[in-house]
Structures are given as C-alpha cells and as structure tokens.
N, C-alpha and C positions, 0 to 999 in steps of 0.2 A: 279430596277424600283421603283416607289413612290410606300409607301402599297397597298393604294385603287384601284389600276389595279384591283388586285383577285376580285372586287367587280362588277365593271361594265359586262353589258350582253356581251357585244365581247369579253373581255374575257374568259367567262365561256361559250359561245358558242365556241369558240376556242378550248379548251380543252375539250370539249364534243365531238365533232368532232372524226371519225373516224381514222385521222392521231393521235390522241392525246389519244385515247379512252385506248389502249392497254398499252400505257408507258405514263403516267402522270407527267407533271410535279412536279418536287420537289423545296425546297425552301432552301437557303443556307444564315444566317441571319448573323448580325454579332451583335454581343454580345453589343458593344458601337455604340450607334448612329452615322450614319454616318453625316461628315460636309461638307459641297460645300462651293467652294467661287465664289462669285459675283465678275466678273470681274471692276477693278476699274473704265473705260471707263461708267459704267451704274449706277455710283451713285459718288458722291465728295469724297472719301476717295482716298488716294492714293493709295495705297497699297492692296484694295480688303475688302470686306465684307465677315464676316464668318456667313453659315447661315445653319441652318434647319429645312427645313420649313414642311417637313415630315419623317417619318421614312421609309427607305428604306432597298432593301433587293432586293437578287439575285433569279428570277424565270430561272431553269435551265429543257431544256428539248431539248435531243440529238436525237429525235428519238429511235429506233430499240436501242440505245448503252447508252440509260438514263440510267437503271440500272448499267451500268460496270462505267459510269460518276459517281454518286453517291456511289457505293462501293469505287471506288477510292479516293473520296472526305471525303468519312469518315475515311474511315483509313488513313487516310495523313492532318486532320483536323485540322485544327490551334484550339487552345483556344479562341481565340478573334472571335470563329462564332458558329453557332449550327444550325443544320437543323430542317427543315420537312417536314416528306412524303406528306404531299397535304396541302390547305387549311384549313381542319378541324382542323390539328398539327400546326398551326401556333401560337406562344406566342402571348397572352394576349395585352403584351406591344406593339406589333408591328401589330397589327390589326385595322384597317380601324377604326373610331371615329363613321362610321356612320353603321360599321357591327353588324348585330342583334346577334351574336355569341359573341361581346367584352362583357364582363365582367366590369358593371361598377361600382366602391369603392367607398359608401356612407361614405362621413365624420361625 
C-alpha cells in the first residue's frame, strides 16, 4: 500500500480497534523502491510508463496468527526487504512526507 495510509484517521482508528488492538499490524518494507507501470492505453508510449510516485510497502495483519505470520516472514526473509513491528519502526526513508515523526536532512 502507498506510505501515507499509516497516516490517515481510518487507519489508525482501524488498528485501534478491538480486532486489531491485541495483534498489531506489522510492516514488511522492501529495501528498493518499488516501480509500477502505467499501462500504455493511458498515456502515448507504447510500451508503458515506469513510475513512482510514492514509496510503498506491505501492511500485514493475520489476526489471532500475525505473530506466527511474521516469525515466519523473518526467518525465511529475503535481503531485498526489512520489517517493522508497528509504525513508530518504520524507516525514515519510507515515511509519509507529511509525518510529524520523518526526520527532515537540512542541506
């Protein structure tokens, strides 16, 4: 899903929530940004537009079976991903532009 999900209130009433309260989602990132393509039908290229227009990342939550989800997910963890446990572990680089938590690099 785009970063800025974690950021909106139905989200985080979501996860606040009594279904959600006990087993929290967790977050499964992937190291290189992901790319999408634009199907060619929606712009003159033939062959499709490569784009990214946000940083994306996997919000996973199994219920009752998140935990054994995520122990599985780590120890069978590709290199090209890195977790974490909630929003507050989320890297730097993959946080919302508009989250009071990013961290912004004065030049």
């Amino acid at each position: 899903m785009p970063n800025w999900v974690y950021t909106k209130d139905y989200y985080k009433d979501l996860i606040l929530n009594k279904a959600c309260s006990s087993n929290p989602p967790f977050y499964y990132i992937p190291k290189k940004r992901y790319t999408y393509w634009t199907p060619p039908w929606l712009h003159s290229s033939q062959f499709g537009v490569s784009t990214s227009p946000f940083p994306s990342f996997w919000y996973i939550h199994c219920g009752k079976h998140t935990e054994k989800v995520k122990g599985w997910l780590e120890s069978n963890a590709s290199d090209s991903m890195m977790f974490a446990g909630g929003v507050q572990d989320l890297p730097n680089e993959v946080r919302a532009a508009f989250d009071p938590n990013k961290k912004v690099h004065e030049r």
